[in-house]
C-alpha positions as CSV (number, residue, x, y, z in Angstrom):
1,X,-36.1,49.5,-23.2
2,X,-38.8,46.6,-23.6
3,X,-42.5,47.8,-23.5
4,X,-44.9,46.0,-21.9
5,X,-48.8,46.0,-22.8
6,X,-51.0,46.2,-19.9
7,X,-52.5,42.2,-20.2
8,X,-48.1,41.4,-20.4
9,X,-47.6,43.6,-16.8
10,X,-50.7,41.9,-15.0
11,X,-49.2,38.4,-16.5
12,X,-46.0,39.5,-14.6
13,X,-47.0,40.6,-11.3
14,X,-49.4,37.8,-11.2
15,X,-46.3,35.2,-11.8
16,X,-44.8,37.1,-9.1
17,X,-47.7,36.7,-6.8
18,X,-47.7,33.1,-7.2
19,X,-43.6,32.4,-6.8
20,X,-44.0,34.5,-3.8
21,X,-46.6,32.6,-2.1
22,X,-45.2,29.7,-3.2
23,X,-41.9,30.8,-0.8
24,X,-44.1,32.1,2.0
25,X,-45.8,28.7,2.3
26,X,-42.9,26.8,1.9
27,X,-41.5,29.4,5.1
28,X,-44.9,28.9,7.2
29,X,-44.5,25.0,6.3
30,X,-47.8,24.8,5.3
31,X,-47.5,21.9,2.7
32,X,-51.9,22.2,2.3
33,X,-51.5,26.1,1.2
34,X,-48.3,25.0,-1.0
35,X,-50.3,22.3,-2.9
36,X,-53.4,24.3,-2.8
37,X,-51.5,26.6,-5.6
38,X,-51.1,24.1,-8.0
39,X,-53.9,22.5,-10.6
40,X,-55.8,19.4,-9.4
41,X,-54.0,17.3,-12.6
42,X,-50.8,18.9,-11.9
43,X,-47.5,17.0,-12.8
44,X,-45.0,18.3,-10.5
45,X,-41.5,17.3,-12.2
46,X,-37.9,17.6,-10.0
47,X,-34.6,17.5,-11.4
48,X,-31.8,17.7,-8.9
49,X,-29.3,16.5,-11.2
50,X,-28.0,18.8,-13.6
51,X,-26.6,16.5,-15.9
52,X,-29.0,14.1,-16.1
53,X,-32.2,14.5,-18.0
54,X,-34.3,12.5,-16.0
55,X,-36.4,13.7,-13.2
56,X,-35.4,12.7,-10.0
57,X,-39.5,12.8,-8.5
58,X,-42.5,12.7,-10.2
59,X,-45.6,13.6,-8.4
60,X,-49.1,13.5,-10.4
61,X,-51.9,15.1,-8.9
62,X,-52.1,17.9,-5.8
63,X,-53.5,16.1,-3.1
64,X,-50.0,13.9,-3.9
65,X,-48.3,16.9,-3.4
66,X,-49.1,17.5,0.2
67,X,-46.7,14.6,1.5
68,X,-43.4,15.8,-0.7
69,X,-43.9,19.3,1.0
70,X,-44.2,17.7,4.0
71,X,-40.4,15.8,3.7
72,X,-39.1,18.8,2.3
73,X,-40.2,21.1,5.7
74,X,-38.6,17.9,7.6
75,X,-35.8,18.0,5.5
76,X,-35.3,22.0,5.6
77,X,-36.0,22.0,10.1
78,X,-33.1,18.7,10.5
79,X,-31.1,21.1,8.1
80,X,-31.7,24.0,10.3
81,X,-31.0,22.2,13.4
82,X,-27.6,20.8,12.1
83,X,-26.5,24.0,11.5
């Protein structure tokens, strides 16, 4: 069994914290409490191909970040929609 100092556990749980609201905004659509989670320098890199290593979006910055999140509730309700 793996032990875990107490600094390692609080790491954990506040990884967890962030993935979770990271899912919870990206449920609300709230694209200004998604971005609002990442640094103000952040470079947010997407790879949707697998075997390819070059991303397929780029975003620099978290005020960029609001618009992607955006397309990506647009993209998730026409989704929904079609079933």
């Amino acid at each position: 069994m793996t032990e875990f100092s107490l600094q390692e556990m609080a790491d954990r749980l506040a990884i967890r914290d962030l993935i979770d609201h990271y899912a919870y905004y990206a449920d609300q659509a709230d694209p200004q409490a998604q971005a609002a989670l990442f640094t103000e320098d952040t470079d947010y890199v997407v790879y949707m191909d697998a075997k390819s290593a070059t991303p397929t979006q780029t975003v620099k910055g978290r005020a960029n970040l609001v618009p992607v999140f955006e397309q990506q509730d647009a993209e998730d309700i026409a989704r929904m929609r079609r079933g």
